[in-house]
VOVEX-462018 format. One line per 5 residues: for each residue x, y, z of C-alpha. Coordinates in steps of 0.02 Angstrom, whole numbers, always signed. Layout:
% residues N
X Y Z  ...
***
This chain:
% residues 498
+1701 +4 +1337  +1787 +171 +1335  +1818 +268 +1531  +1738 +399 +1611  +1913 +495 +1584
+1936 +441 +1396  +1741 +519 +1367  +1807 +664 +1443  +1933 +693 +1330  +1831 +664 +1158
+1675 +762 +1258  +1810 +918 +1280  +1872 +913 +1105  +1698 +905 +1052  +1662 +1072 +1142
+1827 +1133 +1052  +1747 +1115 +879  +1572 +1196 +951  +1666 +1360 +1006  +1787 +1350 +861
+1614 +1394 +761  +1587 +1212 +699  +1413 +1176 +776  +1321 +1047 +645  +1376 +884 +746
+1347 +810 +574  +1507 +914 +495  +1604 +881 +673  +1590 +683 +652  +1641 +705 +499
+1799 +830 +516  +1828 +703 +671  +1836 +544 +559  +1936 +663 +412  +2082 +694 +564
+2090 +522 +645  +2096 +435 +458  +2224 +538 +437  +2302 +495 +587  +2276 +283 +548
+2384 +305 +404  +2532 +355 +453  +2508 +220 +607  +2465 +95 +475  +2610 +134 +375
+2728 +140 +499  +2651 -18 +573  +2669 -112 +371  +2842 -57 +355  +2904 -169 +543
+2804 -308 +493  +2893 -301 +319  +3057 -273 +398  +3017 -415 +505  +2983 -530 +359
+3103 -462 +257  +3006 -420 +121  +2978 -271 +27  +2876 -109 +75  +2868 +54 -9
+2773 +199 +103  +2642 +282 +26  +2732 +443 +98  +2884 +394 +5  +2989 +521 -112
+2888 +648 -190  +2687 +651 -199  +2599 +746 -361  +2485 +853 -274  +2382 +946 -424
+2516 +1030 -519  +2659 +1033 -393  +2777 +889 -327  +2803 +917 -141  +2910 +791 -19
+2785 +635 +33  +2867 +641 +217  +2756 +817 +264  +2598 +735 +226  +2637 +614 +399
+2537 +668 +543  +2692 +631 +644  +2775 +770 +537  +2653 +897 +534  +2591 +911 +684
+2761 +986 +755  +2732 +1146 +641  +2661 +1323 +684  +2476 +1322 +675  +2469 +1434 +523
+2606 +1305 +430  +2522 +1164 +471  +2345 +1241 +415  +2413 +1258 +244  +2484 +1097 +235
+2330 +1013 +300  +2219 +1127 +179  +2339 +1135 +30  +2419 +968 +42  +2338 +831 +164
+2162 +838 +93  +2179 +841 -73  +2310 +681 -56  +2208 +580 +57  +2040 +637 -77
+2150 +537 -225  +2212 +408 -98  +2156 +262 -189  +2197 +206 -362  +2045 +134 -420
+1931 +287 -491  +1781 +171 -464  +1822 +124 -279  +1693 +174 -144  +1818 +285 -46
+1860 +410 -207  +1679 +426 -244  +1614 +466 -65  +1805 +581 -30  +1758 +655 -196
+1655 +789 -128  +1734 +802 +53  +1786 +970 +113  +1917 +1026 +264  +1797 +1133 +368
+1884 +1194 +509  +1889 +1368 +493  +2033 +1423 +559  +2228 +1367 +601  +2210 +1396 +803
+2048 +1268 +784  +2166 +1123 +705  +2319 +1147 +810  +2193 +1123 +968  +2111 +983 +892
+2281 +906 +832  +2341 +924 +1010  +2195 +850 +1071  +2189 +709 +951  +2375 +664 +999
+2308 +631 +1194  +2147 +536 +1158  +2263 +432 +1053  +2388 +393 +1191  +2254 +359 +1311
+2175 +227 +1173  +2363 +164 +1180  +2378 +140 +1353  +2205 +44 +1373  +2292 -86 +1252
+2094 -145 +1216  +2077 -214 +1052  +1920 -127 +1015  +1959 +31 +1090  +1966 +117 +925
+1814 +51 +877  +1697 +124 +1041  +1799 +275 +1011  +1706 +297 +860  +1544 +215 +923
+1552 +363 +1030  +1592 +494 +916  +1442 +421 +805  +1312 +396 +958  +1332 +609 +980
+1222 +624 +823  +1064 +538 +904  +1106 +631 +1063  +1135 +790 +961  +958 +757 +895
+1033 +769 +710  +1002 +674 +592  +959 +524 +746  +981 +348 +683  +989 +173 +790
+1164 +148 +842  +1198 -46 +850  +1290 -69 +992  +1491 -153 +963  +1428 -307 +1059
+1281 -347 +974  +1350 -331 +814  +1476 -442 +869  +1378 -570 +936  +1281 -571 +789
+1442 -627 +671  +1493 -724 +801  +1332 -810 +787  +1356 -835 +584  +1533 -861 +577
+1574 -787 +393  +1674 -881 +292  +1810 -863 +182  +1706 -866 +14  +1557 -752 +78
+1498 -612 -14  +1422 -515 +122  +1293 -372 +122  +1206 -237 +230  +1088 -149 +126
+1077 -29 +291  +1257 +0 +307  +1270 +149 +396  +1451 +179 +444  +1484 -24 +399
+1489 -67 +588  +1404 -243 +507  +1551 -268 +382  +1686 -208 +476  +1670 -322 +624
+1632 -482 +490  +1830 -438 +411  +1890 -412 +582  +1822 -589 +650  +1870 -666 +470
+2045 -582 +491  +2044 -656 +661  +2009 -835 +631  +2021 -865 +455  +2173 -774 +415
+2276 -915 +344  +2124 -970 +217  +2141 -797 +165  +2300 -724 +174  +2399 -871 +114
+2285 -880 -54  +2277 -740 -184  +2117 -783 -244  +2035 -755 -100  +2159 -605 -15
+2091 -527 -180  +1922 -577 -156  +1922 -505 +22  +1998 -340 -25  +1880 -302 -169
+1713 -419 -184  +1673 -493 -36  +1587 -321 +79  +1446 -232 +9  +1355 -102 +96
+1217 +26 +25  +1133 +191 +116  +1051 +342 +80  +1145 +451 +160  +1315 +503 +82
+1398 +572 +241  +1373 +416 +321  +1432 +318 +156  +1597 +424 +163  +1625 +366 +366
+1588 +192 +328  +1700 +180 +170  +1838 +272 +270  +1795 +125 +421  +1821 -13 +288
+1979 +37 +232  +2057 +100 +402  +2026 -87 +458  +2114 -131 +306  +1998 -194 +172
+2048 -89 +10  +1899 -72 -111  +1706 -120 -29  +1579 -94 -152  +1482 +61 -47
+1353 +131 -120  +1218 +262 -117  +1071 +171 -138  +882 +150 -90  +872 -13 -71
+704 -71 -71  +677 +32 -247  +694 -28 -406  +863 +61 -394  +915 -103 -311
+952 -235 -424  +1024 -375 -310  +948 -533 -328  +999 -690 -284  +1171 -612 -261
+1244 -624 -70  +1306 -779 +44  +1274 -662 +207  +1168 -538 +251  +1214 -428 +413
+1090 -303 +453  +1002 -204 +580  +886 -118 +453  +774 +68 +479  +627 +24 +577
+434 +104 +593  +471 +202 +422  +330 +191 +328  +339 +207 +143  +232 +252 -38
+186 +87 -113  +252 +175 -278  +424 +186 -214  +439 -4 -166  +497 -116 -289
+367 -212 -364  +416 -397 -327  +438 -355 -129  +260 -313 -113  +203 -475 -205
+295 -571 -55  +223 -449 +78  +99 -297 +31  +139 -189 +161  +219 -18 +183
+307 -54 +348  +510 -61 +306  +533 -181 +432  +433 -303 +347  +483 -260 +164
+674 -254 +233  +660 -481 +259  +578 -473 +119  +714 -392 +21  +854 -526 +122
+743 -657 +39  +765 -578 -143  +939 -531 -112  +1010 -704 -54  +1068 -827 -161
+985 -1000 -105  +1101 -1080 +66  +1117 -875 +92  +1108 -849 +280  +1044 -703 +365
+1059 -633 +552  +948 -465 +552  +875 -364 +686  +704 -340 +695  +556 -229 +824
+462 -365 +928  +333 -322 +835  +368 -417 +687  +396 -575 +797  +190 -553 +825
+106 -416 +743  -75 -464 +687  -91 -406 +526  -90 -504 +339  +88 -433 +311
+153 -489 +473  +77 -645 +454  +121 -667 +274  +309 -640 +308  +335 -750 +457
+263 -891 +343  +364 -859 +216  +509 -880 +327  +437 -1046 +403  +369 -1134 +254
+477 -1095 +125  +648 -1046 +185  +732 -1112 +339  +691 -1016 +518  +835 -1065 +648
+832 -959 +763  +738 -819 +861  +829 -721 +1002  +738 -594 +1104  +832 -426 +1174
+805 -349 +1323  +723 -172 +1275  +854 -105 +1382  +990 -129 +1223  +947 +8 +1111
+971 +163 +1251  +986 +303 +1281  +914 +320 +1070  +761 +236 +1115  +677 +96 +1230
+618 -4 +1091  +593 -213 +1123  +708 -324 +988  +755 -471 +930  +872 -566 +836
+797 -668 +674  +932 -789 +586  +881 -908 +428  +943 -967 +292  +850 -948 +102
+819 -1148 +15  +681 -1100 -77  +592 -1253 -31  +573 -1244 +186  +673 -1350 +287
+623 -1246 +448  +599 -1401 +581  +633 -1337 +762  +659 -1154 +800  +797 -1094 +929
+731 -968 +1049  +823 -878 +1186  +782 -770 +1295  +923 -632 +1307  +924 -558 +1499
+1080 -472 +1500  +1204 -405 +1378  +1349 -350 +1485  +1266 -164 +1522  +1149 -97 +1634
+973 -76 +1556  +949 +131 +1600  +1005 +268 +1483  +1180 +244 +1586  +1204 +98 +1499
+1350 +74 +1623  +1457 -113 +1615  +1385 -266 +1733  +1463 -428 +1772  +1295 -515 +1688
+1291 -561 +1519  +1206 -706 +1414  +1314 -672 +1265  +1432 -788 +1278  +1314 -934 +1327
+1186 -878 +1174  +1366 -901 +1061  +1380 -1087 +1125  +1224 -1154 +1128  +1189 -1087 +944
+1358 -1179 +904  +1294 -1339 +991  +1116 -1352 +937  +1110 -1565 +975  +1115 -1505 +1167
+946 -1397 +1153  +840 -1555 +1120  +808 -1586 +1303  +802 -1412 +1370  +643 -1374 +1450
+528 -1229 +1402  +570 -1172 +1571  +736 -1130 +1535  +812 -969 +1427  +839 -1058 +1284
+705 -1205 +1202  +669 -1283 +1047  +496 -1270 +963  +435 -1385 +838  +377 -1301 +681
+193 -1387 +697  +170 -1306 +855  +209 -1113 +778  +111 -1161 +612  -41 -1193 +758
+6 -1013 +840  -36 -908 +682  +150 -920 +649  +181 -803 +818  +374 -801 +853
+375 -724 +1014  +467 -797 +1150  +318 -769 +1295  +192 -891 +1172  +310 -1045 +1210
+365 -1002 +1369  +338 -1081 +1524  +340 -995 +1667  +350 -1082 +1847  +250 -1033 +1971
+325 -1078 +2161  +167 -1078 +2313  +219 -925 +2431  +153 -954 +2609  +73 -806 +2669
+12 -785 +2868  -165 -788 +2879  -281 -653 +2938  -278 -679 +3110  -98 -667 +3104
-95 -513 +3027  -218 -428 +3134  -120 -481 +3265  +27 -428 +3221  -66 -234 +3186
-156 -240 +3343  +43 -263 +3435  +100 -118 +3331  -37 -13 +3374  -7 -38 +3581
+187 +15 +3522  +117 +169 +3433  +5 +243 +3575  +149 +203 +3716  +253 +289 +3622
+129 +451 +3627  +85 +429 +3817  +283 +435 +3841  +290 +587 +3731  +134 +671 +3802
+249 +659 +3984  +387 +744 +3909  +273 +910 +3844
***
């Protein structure tokens, strides 16, 4: 969680765009995310070249010797951030116009790769050489700050910051997952080395990001130490499709800042016949668009046989079924309504999950999660396609904190069920005996098959009701009558005084 004085900071150089005549908070996140990728690579380089002098083993900069820039050769060492920011504002404009972009544009090798097809059409917008000097300056502090905090996800709710602006900006408004939930949520699944993972509502990758990061963090030998899969996590394992191609461009910029090369990110509507994915992914990661409603004739056709419906919340598990290959796994985000809506799709989709794929688990959010965007009630689905069923006893919990305050202030408490939701999915034997009392239970399939397949949390629950004594009605009058001889001596006494 970033300070109040850190917010400060990236609030004031947000005002420094708006009055340098930048006002589309759109074209500022993006500028933003141009400067501080920027910035990561010439921290990322430096950072390669100690760990290879520390292992003694070879590293060539990418700002090494001279860099073809169109049709002249200029020295590589000018394109460093840690270089150019020391020049005049009118020098460094040029460079940064003339000589950054376009290098960072043809970055990557691969013509195909996500990042040169969403850079392709990327412009430098800031209008004039005062602007960037400011924002440079400004850039340099936030930076510092992020240093000093010595957080490992700084960075990272940096950016969730940066991105939250656009809802707040009321342009182009999207759900934000919040950094925790996502992580919970691969915490939850716990991706593994051979995975070929997909969000199909990518976003900025927030989904695919934090899966490398937690694979880097606990599987790095498996990975690292074997080329086939080093290769296979640098180029097939992340894929990630949206309709939006500034958001594309972010989240192929986020995937290779945390240092996976080539993600397959594309633009893609995918719950048209433009997506082609079937039986295809390992692990699905999503928190997909909810209460969009769609044309039947834009939804593929073998979507609707599972569910007719034109609710993308519905036809979004239905497309996780199509897209998984069978022992896939998914952990998705869906509105509480889809835990007990009424109708024949609702209905029709929940069984589908029960009876012929494998429901684990159902986790309800506080509605709390989602602000300040919106007040909406969530939950948490996770299953696994076989095909076949296999669903026996579902997991619920009941989620009653997440580490923030449930107002729009979203401001950090000492409460949190995270970490206990983490263990007791990872040590399932030791729900058997938990009573339906409790935050977390386990129903039998039977008993949800008798509910109308209703998933939500308050049909199992048991709630305990404890006898409050209350004083009876003499008592009370009593009591009245006592504070009614305190009232009127009170007047007399003030009546003396007049």
């Amino acid at each position: 969680m970033i300070t109040g004085e850190l917010k400060n900071k990236i609030d004031s150089l947000w005002n420094t765009f708006w009055t340098g005549g930048l006002t589309n908070p759109l074209e500022v996140i993006e500028q933003m995310t141009y400067l501080m990728f920027i910035r990561d690579l010439d921290d990322m380089d430096n950072l390669r070249a100690r760990e290879a002098a520390m292992l003694d083993l070879p590293h060539k900069s990418i700002f090494a010797g001279e860099v073809q820039i169109g049709d002249r050769t200029i020295d590589g060492s000018q394109l460093k951030w840690s270089v150019f920011r020391d020049f005049p504002a009118g020098k460094m404009y040029t460079v940064m116009q003339e000589w950054v972009f376009p290098f960072i544009k043809n970055l990557h090798a691969s013509k195909d790769s996500a990042y040169t097809k969403y850079m392709d059409d990327a412009i430098f917008k800031l209008p004039t050489p005062l602007l960037l000097d400011k924002v440079v300056t400004a850039m340099d502090e936030i930076y510092r700050m992020m240093n000093d905090m010595q957080a490992s996800d700084v960075r990272g709710d940096v950016y969730e910051y940066l991105l939250s602006k656009l809802s707040q900006s009321g342009v182009n408004g999207q759900f934000r997952t919040p950094r925790h939930i996502i992580k919970m949520m691969v915490e939850l699944m716990q991706p593994r080395p051979e995975d070929v993972i997909c969000d199909p509502a990518c976003g900025t990758s927030g989904f695919l990001v934090a899966a490398g990061e937690w694979l880097k963090d606990n599987r790095k030998q498996e990975i690292f130490y074997n080329a086939q899969r080093k290769d296979h996590f640098m180029n097939g394992m992340f894929h990630g499709f949206d309709m939006d191609r500034t958001m594309l461009r972010i989240g192929a910029m986020n995937m290779m800042t945390h240092g996976i090369d080539n993600p397959v990110i594309e633009y893609r509507d995918s719950l048209s016949d433009q997506n082609p994915d079937r039986d295809k992914y390992s692990l699905i990661l999503a928190n997909p668009p909810f209460k969009g409603s769609l044309d039947y004739d834009t939804v593929s056709t073998d979507l609707l046989k599972v569910c007719k419906t034109k609710k993308t919340e519905l036809l979004f598990l239905a497309l996780f079924l199509k897209m998984l290959d069978v022992g896939g796994r998914c952990a998705c985000i869906v509105p509480d309504g889809v835990l007990f809506g009424s109708s024949t799709a609702h209905k029709a989709i929940r069984k589908e999950l029960i009876e012929n794929h494998r429901l684990q688990a159902v986790i309800s959010m506080p509605s709390g999660v989602f602000k300040p965007y919106a007040g909406v009630s969530t939950g948490i689905l996770i299953f696994t396609k076989t095909g076949h069923g296999g669903t026996d006893n579902v997991w619920f919990y009941d989620m009653r904190a997440d580490g923030f305050s449930l107002d729009d202030k979203r401001t950090p408490v000492s409460d949190s069920d995270i970490p206990d939701i983490i263990a007791r999915f990872h040590a399932m034997d030791g729900e058997a005996d938990r009573a339906r009392t409790e935050q977390s239970f386990l129903v039998p399939k039977e008993e949800i098959v008798g509910n109308g397949y209703d998933l939500s949390i308050n049909k199992y629950k048991q709630v305990e009701y404890k006898a409050v004594e209350y004083p009876s009605t003499s008592e009370l009058l009593k009591d009245l009558w006592a504070l009614e001889e305190q009232i009127q001596q009170g007047l007399k006494e003030l009546e003396g005084m007049v």
